[in-house]
C-alpha positions in Angstrom: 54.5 -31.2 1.4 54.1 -29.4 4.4 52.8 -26.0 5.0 55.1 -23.3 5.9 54.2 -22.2 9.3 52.3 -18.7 10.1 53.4 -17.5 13.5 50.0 -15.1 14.5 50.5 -12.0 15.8 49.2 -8.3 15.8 52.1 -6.6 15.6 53.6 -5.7 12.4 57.6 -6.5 12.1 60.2 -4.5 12.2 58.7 -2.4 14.9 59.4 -0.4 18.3 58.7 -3.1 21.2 58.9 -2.4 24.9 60.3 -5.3 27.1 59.2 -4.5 30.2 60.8 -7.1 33.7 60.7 -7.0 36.8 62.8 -8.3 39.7 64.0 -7.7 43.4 65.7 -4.4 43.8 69.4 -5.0 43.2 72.3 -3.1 41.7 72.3 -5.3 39.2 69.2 -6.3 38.4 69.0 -3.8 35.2 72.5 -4.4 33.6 71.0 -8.6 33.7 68.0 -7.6 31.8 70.1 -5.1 29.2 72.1 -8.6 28.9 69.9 -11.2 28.4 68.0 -8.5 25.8 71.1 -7.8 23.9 71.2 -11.7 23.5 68.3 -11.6 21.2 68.2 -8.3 19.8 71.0 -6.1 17.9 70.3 -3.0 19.4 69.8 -2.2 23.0 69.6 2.2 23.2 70.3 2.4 26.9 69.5 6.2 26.9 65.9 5.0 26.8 66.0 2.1 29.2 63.9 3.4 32.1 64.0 1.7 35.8 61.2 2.3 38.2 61.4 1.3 42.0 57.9 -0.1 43.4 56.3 1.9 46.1 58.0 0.3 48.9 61.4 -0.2 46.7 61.8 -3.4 47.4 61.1 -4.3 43.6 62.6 -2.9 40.6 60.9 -2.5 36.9 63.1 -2.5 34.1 61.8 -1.2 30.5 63.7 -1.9 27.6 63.2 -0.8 24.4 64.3 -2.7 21.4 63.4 -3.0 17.2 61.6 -6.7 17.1 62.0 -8.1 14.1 59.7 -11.1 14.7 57.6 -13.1 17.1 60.2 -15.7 17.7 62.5 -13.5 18.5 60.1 -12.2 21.0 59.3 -15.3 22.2 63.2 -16.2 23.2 63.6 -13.0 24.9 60.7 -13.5 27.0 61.4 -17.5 27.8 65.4 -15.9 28.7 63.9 -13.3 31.0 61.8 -15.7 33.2 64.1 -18.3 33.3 66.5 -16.1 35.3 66.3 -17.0 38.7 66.2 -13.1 39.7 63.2 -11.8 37.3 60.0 -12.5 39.4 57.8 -11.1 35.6 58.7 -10.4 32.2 55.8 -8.4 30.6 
């Protein structure tokens, strides 16, 4: 029989988590992350998604905040984010 397996992490689930991407400055750019978020997680509160322009603003930082329910999920929302073609870092 195999053991079950123990994904290791600090956090404790259910808890506030803050998805934080990044990606060239675009129009558009925050309503992709909002998407690919919203594929993983139930609720997305857009009232607290913040958006922050880099010095120059050429780049765009998109903060999400979501209630993570596990490391996996975690995991898939990250892998989603820097697949995209348009987010340069998911943090």
């Amino acid at each position: 029989m195999s053991e079950p397996i123990i994904e290791e992490t600090l956090l404790e689930f259910p808890c506030q988590f803050a998805i934080k991407a990044m990606g060239k400055a675009d129009l558009e750019l925050e309503r992709l992350i909002i998407e690919i978020v919203r594929r993983h997680a139930d609720e997305v509160n857009q009232d607290i998604v913040t958006t922050r322009p880099s010095k120059d603003g050429n780049y765009l930082a998109v903060t999400v905040f979501i209630e993570a329910t596990s490391k996996r999920q975690l995991d898939a929302i990250y892998q989603d984010l820097t697949d995209h073609p348009n987010v340069l870092m998911a943090l």
